[in-house]
N, C-alpha and C positions, 0 to 999 in steps of 0.2 A: 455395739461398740463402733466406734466411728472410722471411718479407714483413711489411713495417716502416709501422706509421703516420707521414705523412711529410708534412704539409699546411704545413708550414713551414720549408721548406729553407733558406729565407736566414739567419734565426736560427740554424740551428744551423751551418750553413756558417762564421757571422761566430765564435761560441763555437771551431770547430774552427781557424781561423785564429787565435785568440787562445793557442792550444795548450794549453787545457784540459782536455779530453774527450779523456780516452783511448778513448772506444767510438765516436767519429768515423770516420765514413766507412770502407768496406767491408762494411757491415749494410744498406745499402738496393738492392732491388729495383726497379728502375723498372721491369720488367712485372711485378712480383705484385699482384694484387690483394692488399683490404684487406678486414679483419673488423672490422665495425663493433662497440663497445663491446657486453658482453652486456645483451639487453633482459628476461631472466626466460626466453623463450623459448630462449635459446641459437642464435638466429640470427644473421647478419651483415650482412644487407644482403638466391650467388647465388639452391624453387623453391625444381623439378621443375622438371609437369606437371607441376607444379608449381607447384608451383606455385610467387613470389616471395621474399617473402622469403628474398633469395640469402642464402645463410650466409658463403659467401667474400668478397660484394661486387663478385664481376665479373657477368656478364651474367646476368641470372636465370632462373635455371634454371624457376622455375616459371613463365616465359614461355609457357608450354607450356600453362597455365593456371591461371587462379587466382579460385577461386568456396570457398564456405563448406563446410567440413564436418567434423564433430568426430572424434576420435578415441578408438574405443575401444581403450586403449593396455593389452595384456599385455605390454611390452617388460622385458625382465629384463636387469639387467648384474650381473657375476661380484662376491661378497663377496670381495674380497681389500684389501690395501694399495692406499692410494689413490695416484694417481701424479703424479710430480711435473714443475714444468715444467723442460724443456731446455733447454738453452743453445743460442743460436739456429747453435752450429758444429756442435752433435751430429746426426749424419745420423737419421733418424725411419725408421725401420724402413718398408719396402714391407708391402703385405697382402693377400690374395685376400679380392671382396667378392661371394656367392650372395645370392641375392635371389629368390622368386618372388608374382606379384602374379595375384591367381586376382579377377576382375571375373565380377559376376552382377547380375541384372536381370530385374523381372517387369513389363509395362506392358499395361494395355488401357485401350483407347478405344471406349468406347461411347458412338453416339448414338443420333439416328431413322433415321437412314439408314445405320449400318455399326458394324460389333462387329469389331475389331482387336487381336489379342494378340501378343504376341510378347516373346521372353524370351532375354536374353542369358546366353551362358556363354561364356568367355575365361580362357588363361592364358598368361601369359610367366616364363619360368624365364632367368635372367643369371647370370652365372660371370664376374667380370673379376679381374683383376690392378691393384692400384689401389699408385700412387707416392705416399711422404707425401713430407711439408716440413714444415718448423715454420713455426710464426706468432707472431709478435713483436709488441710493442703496438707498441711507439716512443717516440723520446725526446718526443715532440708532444705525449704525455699527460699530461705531468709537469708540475706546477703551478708550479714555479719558472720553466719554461721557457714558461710560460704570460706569464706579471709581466715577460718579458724581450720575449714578443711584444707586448705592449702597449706597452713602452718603446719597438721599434725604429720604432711604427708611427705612432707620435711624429712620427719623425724626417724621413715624408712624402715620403723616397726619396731622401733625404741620403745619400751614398755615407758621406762625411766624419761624420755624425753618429751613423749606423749602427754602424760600428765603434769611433767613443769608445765608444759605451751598451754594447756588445756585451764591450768589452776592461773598460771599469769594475765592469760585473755580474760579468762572469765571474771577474773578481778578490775581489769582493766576498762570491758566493756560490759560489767554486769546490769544497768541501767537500760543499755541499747537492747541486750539480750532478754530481759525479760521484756519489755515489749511487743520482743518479735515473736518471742516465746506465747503470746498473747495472740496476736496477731494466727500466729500459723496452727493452734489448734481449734480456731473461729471457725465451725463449720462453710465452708464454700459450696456444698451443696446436697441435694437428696438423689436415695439409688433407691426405687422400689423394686425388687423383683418377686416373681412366681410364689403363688402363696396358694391355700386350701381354701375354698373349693376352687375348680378352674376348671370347665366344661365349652364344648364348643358340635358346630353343625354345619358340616363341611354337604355341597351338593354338587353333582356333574351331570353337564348335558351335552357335552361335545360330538360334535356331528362332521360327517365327509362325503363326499365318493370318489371312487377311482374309477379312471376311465383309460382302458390301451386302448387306441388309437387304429381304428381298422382290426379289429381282433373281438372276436367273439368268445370270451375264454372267463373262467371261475373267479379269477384276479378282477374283474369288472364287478362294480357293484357298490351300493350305500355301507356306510360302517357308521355305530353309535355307537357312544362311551358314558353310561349312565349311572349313577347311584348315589344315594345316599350314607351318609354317616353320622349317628350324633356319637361322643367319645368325652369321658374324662382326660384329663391331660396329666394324669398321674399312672395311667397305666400305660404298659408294655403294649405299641412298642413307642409309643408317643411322649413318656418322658423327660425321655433326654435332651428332646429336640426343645421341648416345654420348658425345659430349668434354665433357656435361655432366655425367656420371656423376661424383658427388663426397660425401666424409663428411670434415666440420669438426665436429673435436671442440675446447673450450675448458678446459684443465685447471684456468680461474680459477672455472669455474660450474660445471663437471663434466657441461655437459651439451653433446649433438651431433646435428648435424641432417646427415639423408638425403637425396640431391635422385639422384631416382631421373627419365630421360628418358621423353618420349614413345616411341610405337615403334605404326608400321603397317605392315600387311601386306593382300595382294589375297587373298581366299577368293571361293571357289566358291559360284557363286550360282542357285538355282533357284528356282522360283516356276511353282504349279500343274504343268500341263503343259510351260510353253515351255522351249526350249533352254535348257540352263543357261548363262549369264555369269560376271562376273568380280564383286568388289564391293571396296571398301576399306573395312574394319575398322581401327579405331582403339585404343589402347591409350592413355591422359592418362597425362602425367607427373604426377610425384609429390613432394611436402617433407614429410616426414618430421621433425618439428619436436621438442624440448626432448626428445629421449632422456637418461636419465641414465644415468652409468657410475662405477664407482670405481677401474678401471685400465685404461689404452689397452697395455698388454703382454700381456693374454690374451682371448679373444675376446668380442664383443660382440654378442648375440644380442637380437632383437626381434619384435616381431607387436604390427602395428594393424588396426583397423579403419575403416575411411571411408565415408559417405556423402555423394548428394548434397545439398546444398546445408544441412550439417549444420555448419557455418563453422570447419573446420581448415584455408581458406585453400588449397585444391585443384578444382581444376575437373573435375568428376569428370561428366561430359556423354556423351551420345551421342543420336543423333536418334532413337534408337529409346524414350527413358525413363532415369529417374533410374537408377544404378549404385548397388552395394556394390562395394569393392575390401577383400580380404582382402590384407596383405602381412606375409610374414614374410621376415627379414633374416641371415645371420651373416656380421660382419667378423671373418677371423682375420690378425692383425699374424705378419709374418716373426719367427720367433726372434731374439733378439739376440746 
């Protein structure tokens, strides 16, 4: 079911009881989220690690995090025919979406008292099956229905005053309103998210040492941070962070945003001499922001670049020093 901008129900309730709108009722979702209007960026609102700006509108994905950093975008989409929008009954083709995000990092601290380096290497490699939907503006956008919400608001909760305004407009401008009516359940675009199966192969190699400064003491010494993980993206405790896995394309701006999840994992940890422990490494989530494309029927292929605190709006952190995150992308849509 297609997910419809809807912030004015009663308006259009009163127009569908006057029996004008033929696109009345059966087009709205009351759980889809909504795609807010496009801002240049091609966002909507769910951010990653994201970082924010949700593209869907439900919970934002880049909750995960959200700090500055630009992008240096080689993302390419296929020269073909550009595609057009669906009707919000046409089913949107499913898609398999790979993904790998390679994070690297060089930090030292030096003072008078200690020389500290230490240098991240990380990668996560994803595989999911991603379900679309269409996205549909709604009749809410449409400026005639706009002139009709001012009038009923008039009416200050007049039951009785409600539906004259509502049966007089709609007789008045019932030619403009279906149009628009037309117009605003026209699908404006696709939302795939997180689907079965969805598997991924996270690895860590990060490396240091610490050095006091004139001191001969146990605090001196090399530290690794190593391991592996492969992991379905349905189980505990990985999820949660997973159901945010999502790509909102807008066929009215042609452009579509990535909100790629956080993901942590325990590696193996040593340091100098002592027994080795455990440690938790981190992976940021990710929003993948204003990709452009010119058709959602053959595959959509990408690579950026991120730093921190470089303001593309991801929080790209770790205690150990500022990150690079290299990601490349391909969504391939099901044949039709």
């Amino acid at each position: 079911m297609p997910k419809i901008f809807v912030p004015r129900l009663r308006a259009t309730a009163l127009l569908c009881l006057a029996g004008l709108l033929a696109a009345c009722g059966g087009h709205t979702d009351q759980h889809a989220h909504d795609l807010s209007p496009p801002d240049g960026a091609g966002t909507a609102g769910r951010t990653g690690g994201g970082a924010s700006p949700n593209p869907s509108g439900r919970d934002d994905p880049a909750k995960a995090g959200t700090v500055g950093a630009t992008q240096d975008d080689d993302s390419s989409a296929d020269d073909s025919d550009g595609s057009t929008a669906n009707a919000p009954e046409q089913e949107i083709p499913d898609g398999t979406l790979t993904y790998t995000i390679v994070l690297s990092g060089h930090s030292v601290l030096d003072t008078s008292g200690k020389h500290d380096v230490y240098d991240v290497s990380r990668k996560l490699q994803v595989t999911s099956r991603m379900h679309g939907a269409p996205i549909a503006a709604g009749l809410s956008a449409a400026p005639t229905m706009d002139a009709l919400n001012k009038k009923i608001a008039a009416c200050n909760g007049d039951a009785a005053c409600e539906q004259s305004v509502a049966l007089g407009f709609a007789m008045q401008h019932s030619d403009t309103l279906v149009k628009e009516s037309h117009r605003a359940t026209a699908a404006v675009g696709r939302d795939w998210l997180k689907a079965a199966p969805c598997k991924g192969l996270a690895s860590v190699n990060d490396s240091g040492n610490n050095q006091w400064k004139g001191w001969d003491t146990q605090l001196n010494g090399h530290l690794s941070k190593q391991g592996t993980k492969s992991f379905e993206c349905n189980e505990v405790p990985y999820k949660a962070d997973f159901d945010r896995l999502e790509l909102v394309a807008r066929t009215d701006t042609h452009r579509y945003v990535l909100t790629l999840p956080p993901f942590r994992m325990e590696a193996r940890y040593v340091f100098g001499n002592k027994a080795p422990t455990t440690d938790q490494v981190n992976f940021p989530g990710l929003v993948i922001k204003d990709q452009p494309f010119t058709t959602l029927d053959k595959p959509l292929h990408g690579s950026v670049t991120l730093h921190t605190g470089d303001g593309s709006g991801n929080e790209l952190y770790d205690p150990e020093g500022p990150l690079t995150a290299k990601v490349d992308w391909t969504f391939t849509p099901n044949a039709k």
